[in-house]
PARO-403446 format. One record per residue (C-alpha): residue in one letter; x, y, z. Coordinates in Angstrom, 3 decimals, decimal comma, padded with zeros to 6 digits. Example, Ala and Ser with C-alpha at 12.3 -4.5 7.8 and 13.67 -1.06 7.14 Angstrom:
> A/012,300/-004,500/007,800 .
> S/013,670/-001,060/007,140 .
This chain:
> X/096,913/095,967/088,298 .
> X/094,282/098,606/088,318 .
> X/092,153/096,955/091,042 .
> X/095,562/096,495/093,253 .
> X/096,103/100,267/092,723 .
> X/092,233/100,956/093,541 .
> X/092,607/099,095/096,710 .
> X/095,807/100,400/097,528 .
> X/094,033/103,839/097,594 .
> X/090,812/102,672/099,448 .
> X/093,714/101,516/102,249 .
> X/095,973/104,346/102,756 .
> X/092,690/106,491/103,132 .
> X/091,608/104,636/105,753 .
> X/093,915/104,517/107,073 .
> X/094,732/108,680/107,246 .
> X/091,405/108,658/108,545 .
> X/091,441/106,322/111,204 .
> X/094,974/108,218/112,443 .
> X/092,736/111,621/112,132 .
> X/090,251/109,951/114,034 .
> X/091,703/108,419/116,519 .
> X/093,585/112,187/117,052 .
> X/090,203/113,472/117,568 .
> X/090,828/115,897/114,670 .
> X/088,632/117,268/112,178 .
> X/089,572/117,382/108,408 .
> X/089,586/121,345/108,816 .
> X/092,485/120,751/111,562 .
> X/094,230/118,536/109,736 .
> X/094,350/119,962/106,399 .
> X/095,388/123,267/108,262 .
> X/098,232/121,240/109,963 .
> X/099,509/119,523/107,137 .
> X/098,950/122,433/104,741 .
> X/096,224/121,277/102,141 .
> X/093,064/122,246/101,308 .
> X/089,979/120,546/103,001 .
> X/088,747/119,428/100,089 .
> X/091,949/117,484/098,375 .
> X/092,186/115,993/102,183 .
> X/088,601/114,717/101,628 .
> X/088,855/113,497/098,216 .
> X/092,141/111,812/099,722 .
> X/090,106/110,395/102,361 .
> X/087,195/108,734/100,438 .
> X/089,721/107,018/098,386 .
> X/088,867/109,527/095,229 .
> X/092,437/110,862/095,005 .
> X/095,525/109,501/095,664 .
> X/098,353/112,118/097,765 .
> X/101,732/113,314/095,858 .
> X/104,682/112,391/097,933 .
> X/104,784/115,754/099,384 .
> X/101,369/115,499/100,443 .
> X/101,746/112,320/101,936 .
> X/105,058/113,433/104,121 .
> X/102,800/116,714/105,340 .
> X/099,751/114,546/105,942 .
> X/101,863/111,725/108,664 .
> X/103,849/115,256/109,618 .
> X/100,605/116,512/110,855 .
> X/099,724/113,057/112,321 .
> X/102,754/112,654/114,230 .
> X/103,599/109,385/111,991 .
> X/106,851/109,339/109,945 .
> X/105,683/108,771/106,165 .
> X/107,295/104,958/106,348 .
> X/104,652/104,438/109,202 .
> X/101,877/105,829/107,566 .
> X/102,554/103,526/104,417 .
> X/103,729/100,475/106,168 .
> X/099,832/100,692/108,299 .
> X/097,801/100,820/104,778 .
> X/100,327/097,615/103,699 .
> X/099,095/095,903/106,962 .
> X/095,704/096,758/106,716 .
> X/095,209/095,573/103,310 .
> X/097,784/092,407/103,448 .
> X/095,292/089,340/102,855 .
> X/094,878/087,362/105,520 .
> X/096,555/083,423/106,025 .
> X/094,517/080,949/107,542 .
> X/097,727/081,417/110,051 .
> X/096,617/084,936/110,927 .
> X/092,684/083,416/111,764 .
């Protein structure tokens, strides 16, 4: 259960990052936006912490993602794979 959780985490930061990225945003622009400090947005990032709810809506508020879209990207992402899907 732990690992499941552990990669759960490794995927939703990924995926805030890739969003960030993709804005062409820096973590100082984001955590500004989404009101959080640049260091809990890092730690979120690298997978070290995972966001409170409210964090979470503020963080795919500031990404222009509703928080179901944000959530339902790190499910895709780290949804194994069929041989289907290959």
């Amino acid at each position: 259960m732990l690992d499941v959780m552990l990669a759960s985490t490794q995927t939703l930061a990924s995926v805030i990052r890739q969003l960030r990225l993709k804005r062409g945003t820096t973590q100082e622009e984001l955590a500004f936006d989404s009101n959080v400090t640049v260091s809990a947005l890092s730690r979120i990032e690298r997978g070290l912490s995972s966001p409170v709810f409210t964090t979470l809506v503020k963080l795919a508020d500031a990404l222009d993602v509703t928080p179901a879209e944000l959530v339902a990207a790190a499910e895709e992402v780290g949804a194994p794979r069929s041989d289907k899907d290959a």
